[in-house]
PyMOL commands that place a pseudoatom at each C-alpha (Angstrom):
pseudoatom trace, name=CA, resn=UNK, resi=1, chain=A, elem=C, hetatm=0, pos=[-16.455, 6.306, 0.471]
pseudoatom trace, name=CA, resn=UNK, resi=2, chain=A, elem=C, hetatm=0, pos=[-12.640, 7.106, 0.510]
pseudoatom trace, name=CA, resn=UNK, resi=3, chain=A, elem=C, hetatm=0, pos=[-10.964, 4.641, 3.204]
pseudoatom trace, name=CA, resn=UNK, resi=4, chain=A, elem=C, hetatm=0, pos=[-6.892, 4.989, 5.001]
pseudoatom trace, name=CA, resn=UNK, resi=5, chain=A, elem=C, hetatm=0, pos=[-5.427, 1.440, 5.002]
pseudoatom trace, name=CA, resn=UNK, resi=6, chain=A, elem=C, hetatm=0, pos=[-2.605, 0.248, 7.318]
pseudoatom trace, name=CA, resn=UNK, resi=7, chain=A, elem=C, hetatm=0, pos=[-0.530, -2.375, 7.174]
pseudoatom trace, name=CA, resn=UNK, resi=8, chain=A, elem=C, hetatm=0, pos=[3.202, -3.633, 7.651]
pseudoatom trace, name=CA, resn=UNK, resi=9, chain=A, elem=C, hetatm=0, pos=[5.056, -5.187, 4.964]
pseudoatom trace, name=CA, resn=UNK, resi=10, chain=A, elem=C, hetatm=0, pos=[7.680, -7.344, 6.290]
pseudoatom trace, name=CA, resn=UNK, resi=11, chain=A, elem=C, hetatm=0, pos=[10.793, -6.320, 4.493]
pseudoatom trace, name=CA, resn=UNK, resi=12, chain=A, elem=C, hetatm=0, pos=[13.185, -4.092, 4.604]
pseudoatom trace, name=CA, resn=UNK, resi=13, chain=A, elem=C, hetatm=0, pos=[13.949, -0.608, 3.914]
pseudoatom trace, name=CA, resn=UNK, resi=14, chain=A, elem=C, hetatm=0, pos=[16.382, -1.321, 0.664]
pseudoatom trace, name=CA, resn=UNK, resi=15, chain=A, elem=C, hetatm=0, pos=[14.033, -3.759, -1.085]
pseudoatom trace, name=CA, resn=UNK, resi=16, chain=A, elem=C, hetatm=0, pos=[11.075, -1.316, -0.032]
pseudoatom trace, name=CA, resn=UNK, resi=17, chain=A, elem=C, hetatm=0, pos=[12.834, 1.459, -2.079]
pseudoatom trace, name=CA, resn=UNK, resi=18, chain=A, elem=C, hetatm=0, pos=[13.690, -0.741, -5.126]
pseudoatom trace, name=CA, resn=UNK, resi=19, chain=A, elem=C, hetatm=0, pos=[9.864, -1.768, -5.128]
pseudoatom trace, name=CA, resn=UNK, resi=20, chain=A, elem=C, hetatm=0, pos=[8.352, 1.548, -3.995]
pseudoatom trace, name=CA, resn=UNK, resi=21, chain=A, elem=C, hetatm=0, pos=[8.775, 3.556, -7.659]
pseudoatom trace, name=CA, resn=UNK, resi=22, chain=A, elem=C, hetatm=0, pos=[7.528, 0.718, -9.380]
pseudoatom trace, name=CA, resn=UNK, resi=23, chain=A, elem=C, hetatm=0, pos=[4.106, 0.022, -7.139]
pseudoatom trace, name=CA, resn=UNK, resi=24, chain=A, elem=C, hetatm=0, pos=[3.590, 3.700, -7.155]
pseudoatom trace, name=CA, resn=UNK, resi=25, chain=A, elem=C, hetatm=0, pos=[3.643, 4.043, -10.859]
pseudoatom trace, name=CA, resn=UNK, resi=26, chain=A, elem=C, hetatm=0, pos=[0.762, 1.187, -10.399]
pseudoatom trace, name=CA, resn=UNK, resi=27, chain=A, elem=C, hetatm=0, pos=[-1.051, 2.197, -8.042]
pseudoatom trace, name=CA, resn=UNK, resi=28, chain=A, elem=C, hetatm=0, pos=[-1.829, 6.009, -9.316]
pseudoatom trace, name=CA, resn=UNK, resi=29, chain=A, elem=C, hetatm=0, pos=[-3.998, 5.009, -11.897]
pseudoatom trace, name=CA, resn=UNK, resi=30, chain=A, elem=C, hetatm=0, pos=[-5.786, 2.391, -9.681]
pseudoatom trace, name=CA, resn=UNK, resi=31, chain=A, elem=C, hetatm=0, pos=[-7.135, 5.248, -7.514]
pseudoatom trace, name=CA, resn=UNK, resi=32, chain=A, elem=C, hetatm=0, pos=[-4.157, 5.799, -4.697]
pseudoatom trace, name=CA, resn=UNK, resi=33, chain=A, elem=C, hetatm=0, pos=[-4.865, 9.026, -3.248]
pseudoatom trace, name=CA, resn=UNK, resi=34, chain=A, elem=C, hetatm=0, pos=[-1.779, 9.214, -0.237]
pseudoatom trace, name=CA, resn=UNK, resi=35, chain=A, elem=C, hetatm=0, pos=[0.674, 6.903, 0.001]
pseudoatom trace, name=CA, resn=UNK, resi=36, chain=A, elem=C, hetatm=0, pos=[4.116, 7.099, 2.665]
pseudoatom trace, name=CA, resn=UNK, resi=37, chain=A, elem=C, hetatm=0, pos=[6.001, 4.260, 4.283]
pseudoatom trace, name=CA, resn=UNK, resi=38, chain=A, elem=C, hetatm=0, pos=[8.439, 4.628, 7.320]
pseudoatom trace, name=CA, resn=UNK, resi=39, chain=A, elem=C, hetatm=0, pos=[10.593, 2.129, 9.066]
pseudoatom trace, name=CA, resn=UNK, resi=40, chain=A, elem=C, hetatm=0, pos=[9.231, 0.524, 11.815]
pseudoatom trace, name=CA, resn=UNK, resi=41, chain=A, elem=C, hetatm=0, pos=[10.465, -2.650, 13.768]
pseudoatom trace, name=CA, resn=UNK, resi=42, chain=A, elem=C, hetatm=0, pos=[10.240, -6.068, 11.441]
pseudoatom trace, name=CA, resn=UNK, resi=43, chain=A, elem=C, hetatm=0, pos=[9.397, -3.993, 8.393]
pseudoatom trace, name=CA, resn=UNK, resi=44, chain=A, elem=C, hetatm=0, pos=[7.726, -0.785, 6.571]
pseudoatom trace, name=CA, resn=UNK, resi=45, chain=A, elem=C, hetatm=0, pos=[4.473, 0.275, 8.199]
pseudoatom trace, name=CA, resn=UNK, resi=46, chain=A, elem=C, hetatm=0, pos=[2.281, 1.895, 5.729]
pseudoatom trace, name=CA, resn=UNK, resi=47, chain=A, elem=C, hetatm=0, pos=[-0.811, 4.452, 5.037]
pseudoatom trace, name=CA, resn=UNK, resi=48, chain=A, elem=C, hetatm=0, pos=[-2.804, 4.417, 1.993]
pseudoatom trace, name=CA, resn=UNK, resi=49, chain=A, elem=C, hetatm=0, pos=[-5.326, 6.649, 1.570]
pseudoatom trace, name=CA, resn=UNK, resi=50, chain=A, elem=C, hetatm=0, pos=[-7.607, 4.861, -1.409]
pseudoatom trace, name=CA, resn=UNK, resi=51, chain=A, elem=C, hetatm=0, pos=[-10.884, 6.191, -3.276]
pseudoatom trace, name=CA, resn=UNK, resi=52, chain=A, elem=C, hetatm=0, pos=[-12.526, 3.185, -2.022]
pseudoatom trace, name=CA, resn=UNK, resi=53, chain=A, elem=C, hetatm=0, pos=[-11.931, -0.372, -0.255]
pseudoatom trace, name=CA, resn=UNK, resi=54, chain=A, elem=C, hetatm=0, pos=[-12.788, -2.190, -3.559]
pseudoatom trace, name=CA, resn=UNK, resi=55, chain=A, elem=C, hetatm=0, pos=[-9.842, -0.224, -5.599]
pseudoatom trace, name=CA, resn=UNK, resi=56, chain=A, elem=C, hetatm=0, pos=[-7.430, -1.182, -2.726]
pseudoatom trace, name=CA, resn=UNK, resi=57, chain=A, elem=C, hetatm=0, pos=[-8.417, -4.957, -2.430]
pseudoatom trace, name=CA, resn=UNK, resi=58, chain=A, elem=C, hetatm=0, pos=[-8.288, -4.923, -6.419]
pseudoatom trace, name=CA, resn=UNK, resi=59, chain=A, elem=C, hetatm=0, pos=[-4.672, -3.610, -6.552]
pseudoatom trace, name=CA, resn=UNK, resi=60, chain=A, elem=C, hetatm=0, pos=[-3.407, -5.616, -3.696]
pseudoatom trace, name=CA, resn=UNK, resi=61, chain=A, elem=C, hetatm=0, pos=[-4.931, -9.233, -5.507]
pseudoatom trace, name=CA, resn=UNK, resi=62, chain=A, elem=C, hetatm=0, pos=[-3.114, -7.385, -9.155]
pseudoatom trace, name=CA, resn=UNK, resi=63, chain=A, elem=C, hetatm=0, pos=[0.093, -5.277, -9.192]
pseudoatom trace, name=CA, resn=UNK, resi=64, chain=A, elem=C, hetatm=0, pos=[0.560, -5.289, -5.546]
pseudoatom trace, name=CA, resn=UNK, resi=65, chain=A, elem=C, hetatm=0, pos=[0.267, -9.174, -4.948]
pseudoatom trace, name=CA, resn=UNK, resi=66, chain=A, elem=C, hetatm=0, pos=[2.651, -9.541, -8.009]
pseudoatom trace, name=CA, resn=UNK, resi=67, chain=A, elem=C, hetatm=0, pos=[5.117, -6.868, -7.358]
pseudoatom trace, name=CA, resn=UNK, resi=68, chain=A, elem=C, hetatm=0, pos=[5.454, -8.178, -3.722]
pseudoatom trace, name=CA, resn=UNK, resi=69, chain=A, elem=C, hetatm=0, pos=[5.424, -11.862, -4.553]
pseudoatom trace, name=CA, resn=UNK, resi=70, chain=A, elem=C, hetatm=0, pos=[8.426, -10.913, -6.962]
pseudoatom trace, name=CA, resn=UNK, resi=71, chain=A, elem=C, hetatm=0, pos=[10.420, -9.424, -4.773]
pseudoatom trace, name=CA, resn=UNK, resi=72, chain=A, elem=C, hetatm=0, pos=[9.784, -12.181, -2.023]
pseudoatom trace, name=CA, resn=UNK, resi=73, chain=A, elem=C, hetatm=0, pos=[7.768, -9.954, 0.521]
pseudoatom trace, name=CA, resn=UNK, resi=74, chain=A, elem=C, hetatm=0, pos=[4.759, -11.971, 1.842]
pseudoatom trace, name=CA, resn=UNK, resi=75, chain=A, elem=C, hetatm=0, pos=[1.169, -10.198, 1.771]
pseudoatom trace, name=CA, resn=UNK, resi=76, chain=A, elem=C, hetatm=0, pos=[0.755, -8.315, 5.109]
pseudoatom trace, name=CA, resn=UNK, resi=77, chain=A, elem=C, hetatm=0, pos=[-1.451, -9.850, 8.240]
pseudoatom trace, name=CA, resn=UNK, resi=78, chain=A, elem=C, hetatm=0, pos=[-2.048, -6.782, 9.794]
pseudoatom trace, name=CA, resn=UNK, resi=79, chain=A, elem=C, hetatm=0, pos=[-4.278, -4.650, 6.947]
pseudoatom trace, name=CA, resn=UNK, resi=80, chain=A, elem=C, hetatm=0, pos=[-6.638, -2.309, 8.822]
pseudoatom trace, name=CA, resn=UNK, resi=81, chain=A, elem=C, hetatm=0, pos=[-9.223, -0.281, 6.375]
pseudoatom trace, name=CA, resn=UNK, resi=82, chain=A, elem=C, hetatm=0, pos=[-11.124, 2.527, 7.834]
pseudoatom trace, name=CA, resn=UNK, resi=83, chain=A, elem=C, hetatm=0, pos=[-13.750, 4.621, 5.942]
pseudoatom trace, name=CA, resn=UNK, resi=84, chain=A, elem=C, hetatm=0, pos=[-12.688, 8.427, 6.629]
pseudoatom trace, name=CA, resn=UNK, resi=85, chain=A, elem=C, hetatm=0, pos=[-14.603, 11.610, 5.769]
pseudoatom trace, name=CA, resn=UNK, resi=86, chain=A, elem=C, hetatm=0, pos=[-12.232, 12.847, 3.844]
pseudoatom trace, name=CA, resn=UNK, resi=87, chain=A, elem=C, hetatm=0, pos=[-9.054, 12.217, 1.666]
pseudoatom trace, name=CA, resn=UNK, resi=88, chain=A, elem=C, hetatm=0, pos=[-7.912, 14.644, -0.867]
pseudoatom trace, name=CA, resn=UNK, resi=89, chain=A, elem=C, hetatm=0, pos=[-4.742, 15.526, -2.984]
pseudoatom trace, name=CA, resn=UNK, resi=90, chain=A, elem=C, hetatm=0, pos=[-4.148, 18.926, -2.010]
for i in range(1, 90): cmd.bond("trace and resi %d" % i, "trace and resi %d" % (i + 1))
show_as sticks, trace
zoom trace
């Protein structure tokens, strides 16, 4: 079942750019559905949408952990993952 994840990474908006391309490029053939990320206060709050739970867990513990470790962001605290109904491309 296709889930929407939430969570805030605590950075800012410039490192968030230089990483965003990179994660993206990642995270497409991992499953991502929907991806967007808006400043919010302390950091970038973010909404995934993600085939399933599993494929979102699995990127944050590969290219995610490693991308963020890298650029000194620390894993988010406040990851919410809800199943939805639906979640589709277009």
């Amino acid at each position: 079942m296709a889930v929407m994840v939430t969570l805030t990474l605590k950075t800012d908006a410039a490192t968030y750019e230089r990483l965003h391309s990179e994660l993206i490029k990642a995270a497409v053939p991992e499953g991502l559905i929907f991806h967007s990320g808006r400043e919010v206060p302390g950091g970038i709050a973010v909404t995934d949408f993600w085939p399933t739970a599993e494929a979102f867990q699995s990127f944050m513990g590969g290219p995610a952990g490693a991308g963020m470790a890298a650029a000194g962001i620390p894993q988010p605290d406040d990851v919410q993952i809800t199943p939805v109904l639906t979640a589709s491309k277009g």
